[in-house]
Phi, psi and omega in degrees: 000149177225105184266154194218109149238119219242115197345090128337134143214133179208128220229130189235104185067244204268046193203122155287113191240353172244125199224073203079038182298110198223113179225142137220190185188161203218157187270151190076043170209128166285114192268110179263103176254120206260162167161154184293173191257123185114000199264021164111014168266344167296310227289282210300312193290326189266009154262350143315280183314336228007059157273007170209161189254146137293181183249343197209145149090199199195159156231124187250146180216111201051065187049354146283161155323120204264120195241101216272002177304320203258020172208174167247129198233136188241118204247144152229088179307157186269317188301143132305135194252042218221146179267135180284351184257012184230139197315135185283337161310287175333317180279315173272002169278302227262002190237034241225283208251039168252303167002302180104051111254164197290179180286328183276317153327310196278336191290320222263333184263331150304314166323288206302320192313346193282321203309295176322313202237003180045060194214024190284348171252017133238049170338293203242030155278165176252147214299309190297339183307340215263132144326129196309331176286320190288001171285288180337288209287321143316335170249089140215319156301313185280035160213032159240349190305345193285329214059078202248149188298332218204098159266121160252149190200120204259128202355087205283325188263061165291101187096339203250159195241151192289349176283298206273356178284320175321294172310319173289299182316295165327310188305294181327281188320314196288305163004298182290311181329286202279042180035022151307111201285132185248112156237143187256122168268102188224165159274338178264102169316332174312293186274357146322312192267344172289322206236322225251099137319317159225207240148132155208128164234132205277166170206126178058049168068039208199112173300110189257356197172111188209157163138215193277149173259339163270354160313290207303315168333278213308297170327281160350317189272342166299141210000067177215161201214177189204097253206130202208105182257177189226008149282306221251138155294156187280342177244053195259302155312335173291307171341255143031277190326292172335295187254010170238008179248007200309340184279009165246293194283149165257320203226159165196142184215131125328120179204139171053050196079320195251154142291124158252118204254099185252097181296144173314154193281149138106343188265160189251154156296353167303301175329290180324302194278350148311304233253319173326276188316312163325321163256041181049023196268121182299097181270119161270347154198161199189129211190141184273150209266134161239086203314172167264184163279332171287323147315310220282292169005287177283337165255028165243318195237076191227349183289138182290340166293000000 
């Protein structure tokens, strides 16, 4: 399968919050769709789902119009949508067999998802009784009960204890595994990178950045270094570069511990680490920078507007 969401636009009274919105992602594969919070990916995932219409644009799935009634798609809203007075069976049949399975289907793929998910004692408690993970882990059965082609899934490890987040991750993976189209929405970067081949991240309603994630990396890392002097304090060093390196470095920042060194376009690190040493600076390490996604993250949506 091949999903198309094709420039988005969604306008709420005079106010626009989506302004072209354009992605896809493919089965046996995960999309980690990124963004600050207000900046449209719940807004984009619940017009995915069609709790909301757009104003503009389409979405297609395998060049047709995408109908999501006419396929099985298991949604993990970041709200959670689950009734708190009502018995966690009672619920999960009945959101079962909205579905389109019969009650002994939906009974028989609730059981395991309780099983699975280790929440099977409290079958027949009502749901506010539960614990916030253990809620969590139920409304993860009920968006996995369908067996469904198409997982969306709106920050998932929310709630979760480092046991049972292990237990989501196995799920996710088998997921891929089974050639499902996956999109992960998450703040934690960590399981972005863990799981996503590609990445579209929206800002101010806006796609600001999509494609491959070790490509968009491999990019990112050109000609920029990364620099460990073993004398000198880092901005003793940064000084230095600054006023005695500008025809090599363009840039230098402190980040994380480290210098990050961004060369002028057409200069080599040989240049560089010629002219270091000329200037007597102890490189005790010295490596082309291999951003993180949480770099990438912050110097694309990291502005304070």
């Amino acid at each position: 399968m091949h999903l198309e969401i094709n420039n988005l636009h969604k306008s709420f009274g005079d106010t626009e919050v989506l302004h072209g919105i354009t992605f896809e992602v493919e089965s046996g594969k995960a999309l980690g769709f990124l963004g600050r919070n207000g900046a449209g990916k719940t807004t984009t995932l619940r017009i995915l789902m069609n709790l909301f219409k757009q104003n503009k644009g389409e979405i297609l799935l395998d060049g047709k119009k995408f109908k999501v009634n006419d396929h099985q798609v298991g949604y993990l809203p970041e709200e959670r949508g689950m009734y708190p007075k009502k018995k966690v069976i009672e619920q999960l049949v009945y959101f079962g067999e909205l579905r389109g399975l019969g009650r002994k289907k939906a009974t028989e793929n609730a059981d395991r998802w309780l099983e699975r998910l280790g929440v099977t004692e409290y079958r027949n408690k009502k749901l506010e009784s539960l614990s916030k993970g253990n809620q969590q882990k139920v409304q993860l059965a009920e968006t996995f009960i369908c067996d469904p082609d198409i997982v969306v899934l709106d920050e998932p490890f929310s709630g979760l204890d480092p046991v049972n987040a292990q237990i989501l991750k196995d799920i996710i993976r088998e997921q891929i595994e089974n050639k499902k189209l996956v999109i992960f929405s998450s703040h934690q970067m960590g399981y972005i990178e863990e799981f996503c081949k590609d990445i579209a991240l929206i800002h101010h309603g806006k796609i600001v950045l999509k494609g491959n994630l070790k490509d968009i990396k491999r990019t990112y890392g050109m000609n920029r270094l990364t620099l460990k002097d073993g004398m000198r304090t880092k901005e003793e060093v940064k000084d230095i570069i600054e006023s005695r390196m500008g025809t090599i470095i363009r840039n230098v920042e402190i980040r994380k511990e480290q210098l990050i060194l961004e060369l002028h376009s057409g200069k080599e690190k040989q240049e560089f680490l010629q002219e270091a040493i000329n200037l007597g600076l102890d490189i005790e390490g010295f490596s082309v920078y291999e951003p993180s996604l949480e770099d990438i993250f912050v110097e694309k949506a990291g502005d304070i507007a």
